[in-house]
C-alpha angles and dihedrals in degrees: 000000000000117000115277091247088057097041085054098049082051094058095046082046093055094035100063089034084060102025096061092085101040084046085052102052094034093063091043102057087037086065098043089049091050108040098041097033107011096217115122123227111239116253088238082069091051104045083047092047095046088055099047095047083043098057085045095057092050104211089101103047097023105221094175103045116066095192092063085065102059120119094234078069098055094114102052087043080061104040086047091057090053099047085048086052101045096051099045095054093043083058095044090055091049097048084042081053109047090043090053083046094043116100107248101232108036123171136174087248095059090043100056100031119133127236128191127265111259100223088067088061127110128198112222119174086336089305127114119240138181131201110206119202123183122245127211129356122326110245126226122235126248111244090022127092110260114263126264122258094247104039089054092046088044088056094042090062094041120126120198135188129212138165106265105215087084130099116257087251089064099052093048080063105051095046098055089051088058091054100050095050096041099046105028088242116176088215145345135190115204130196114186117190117199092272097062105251113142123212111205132193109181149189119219113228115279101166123088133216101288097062088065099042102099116232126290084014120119121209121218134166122218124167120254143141108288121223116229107246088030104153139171107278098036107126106225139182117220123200120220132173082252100053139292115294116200118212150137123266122245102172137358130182139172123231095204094088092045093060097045093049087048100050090044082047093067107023084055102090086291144110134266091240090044114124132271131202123222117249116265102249119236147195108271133001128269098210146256139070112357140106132283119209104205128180110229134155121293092244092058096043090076088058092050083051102060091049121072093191132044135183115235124211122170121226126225126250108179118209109304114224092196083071085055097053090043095055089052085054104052086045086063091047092258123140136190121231129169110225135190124228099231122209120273084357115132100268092048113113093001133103133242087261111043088053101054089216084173104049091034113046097017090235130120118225109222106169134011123200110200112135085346136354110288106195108206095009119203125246087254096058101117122225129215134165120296096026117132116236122194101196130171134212151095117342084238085045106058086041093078095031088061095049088052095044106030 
């Protein structure tokens, strides 16, 4: 019989040599059990389950080698089972661990999704916030018109500010919304790096008025007396001799700059005849004697067109909470869309509830509109073709849920 140390480097010998596989299998299913049921399998299961996989693999037990089995080797036989042992349920406790620690619902997006740099942040009434300025030169976009000299300059020496508790996707689109709304842009591309630097390729704007009066909307253009910070959206009265017509603004612009540039144009060692520029539009007006382009019913755009002249008077909006709950939302990666049950299609004929629209699709339905809109309607609200659904959820998400409605 060999001497006890080295029976004892035999076994550990044996043991690791053995034990690799069982180690192996044990953490694994400790970390599926974990992460996807969080339940963890008793330590009973795995002493059972690293001896039989050890047997089977027959470096513990030996089955093909006699001389193993000997009783002058029974302490190495021994001191291999508890190495197998020890480091299988050493394994086991580390896979139990990181699937408790793993996120549930990990995807490649979230891990290798970009932050921002924290010395770029600025704390503004114990909020985080971001100014974004744009690097290099914007790009032009291929199938669209280059952009004009001033317009690109004008978006080179752009600053923009964001909250900054949101992920840089996020931000790129946010701030390609902006510029699109702000500057009437066809389309943008935007690329934002941790600091904060934003690289743009953009389109200038092709499209004309009617592609932004909604349907069923007329546009018409009367003078008035502009209202400094008069922007597209704002919902405005204006007053006529005929009545007051209600509608949404489309453009405004003052004619005050005009006339100036125009006067300095020709008294500037020019001509009377010499050319003038328009003005760049911008965001929003600076005030004074121009011309608002506002979207009404068609009823009421006969009254705006007998009248040359219109009062304006801005209504009031408030602050709208519903902003508030979207931008939580699209803080958490959700999205709104509004959908159409489509005939014979698997929502047709069928409730809320039977069809699982929540398990299933991963979407969340907010308002039907079947007969009249029904805001947080119940499992038992019955679909059939033709009803509106506003429904929330992932982009992915909504994705499917849109193949299966629409």
């Amino acid at each position: 019989m060999a001497a006890l140390p080295v029976e004892i480097l035999y076994g550990i010998y044996l043991g690791v040599l053995a034990g690799i596989i069982p180690a192996v299998i044990a953490g694994g299913l400790g970390f599926i059990f974990k992460y996807f049921t969080d339940v963890t399998i008793p330590g009973f299961g795995v002493v059972v389950l690293a001896l039989a996989i050890a047997g089977v693999n027959g470096g513990l037990l030996a089955l093909n080698d006699q001389t193993v089995l000997n009783s002058e080797h029974n302490v190495a036989i021994v001191v291999a089972i508890i190495v197998v042992l020890m480091i299988t349920l050493y394994a086991h406790a580390q896979g139990d661990k990181l699937g408790a620690a793993l996120p549930k619902r990990l995807t490649l997006k979230k891990i290798t999704e970009r932050t921002l740099s924290t010395d770029v942040v600025d704390i503004v009434g114990g909020r985080g916030q971001v100014r974004v300025t744009a690097t290099g030169e914007v790009a032009d976009i291929e199938g669209y018109p280059p952009m004009p000299a001033e317009l690109r300059a004008e978006l080179q020496d752009g600053e923009w500010t964001f909250p900054a508790d949101v992920p840089l996707t996020e931000l790129e689109t946010r701030l390609a919304d902006r510029l699109k709304t702000d500057h009437d842009l066809a389309e943008v591309s935007v690329r934002l790096d941790e600091r904060a630097r934003a690289t743009i390729a953009a389109a200038p704007p092709v499209g004309g008025l009617s592609k932004r009066v909604p349907t069923g909307k007329r546009a018409v253009s009367v003078g008035a007396l502009v209202p400094t910070g008069l922007a597209r959206g704002d919902v405005v009265d204006l007053v006529t001799p005929d009545g007051v017509v209600s509608g949404t603004v489309l453009s405004a612009k003052s004619t005050e700059k005009a006339e100036k540039k125009e006067k300095a144009a020709a008294t500037d060692g020019g001509t009377d005849s010499a050319t003038v520029e328009p003005p760049t539009p911008t965001s929003v007006t600076a005030g004074g004697e121009g011309r608002v382009t506002v979207a009404v019913d068609r009823t009421a755009a006969a009254t705006l067109l007998a009248t040359s002249s219109a009062q304006v008077v801005v209504q009031a909006r408030g602050t709208l909470r519903e902003f508030e709950l979207t931008s939580l939302l699209r803080r958490a990666g959700r999205r709104f869309r509004r959908v159409s049950v489509k005939a014979g299609g698997p929502l047709d004929g069928t409730t809320i509830g039977e069809a699982s629209v929540r398990d299933t699709y991963e979407v969340g339905i907010l308002a039907v509109r079947h007969d009249g809109w029904q805001f947080a309607p119940r499992g038992s609200t019955a679909l059939s073709a033709g009803d509106e659904l506003y429904v929330v959820g992932t982009r992915d998400a909504l994705d499917r849920f849109a193949e299966v409605a629409v």
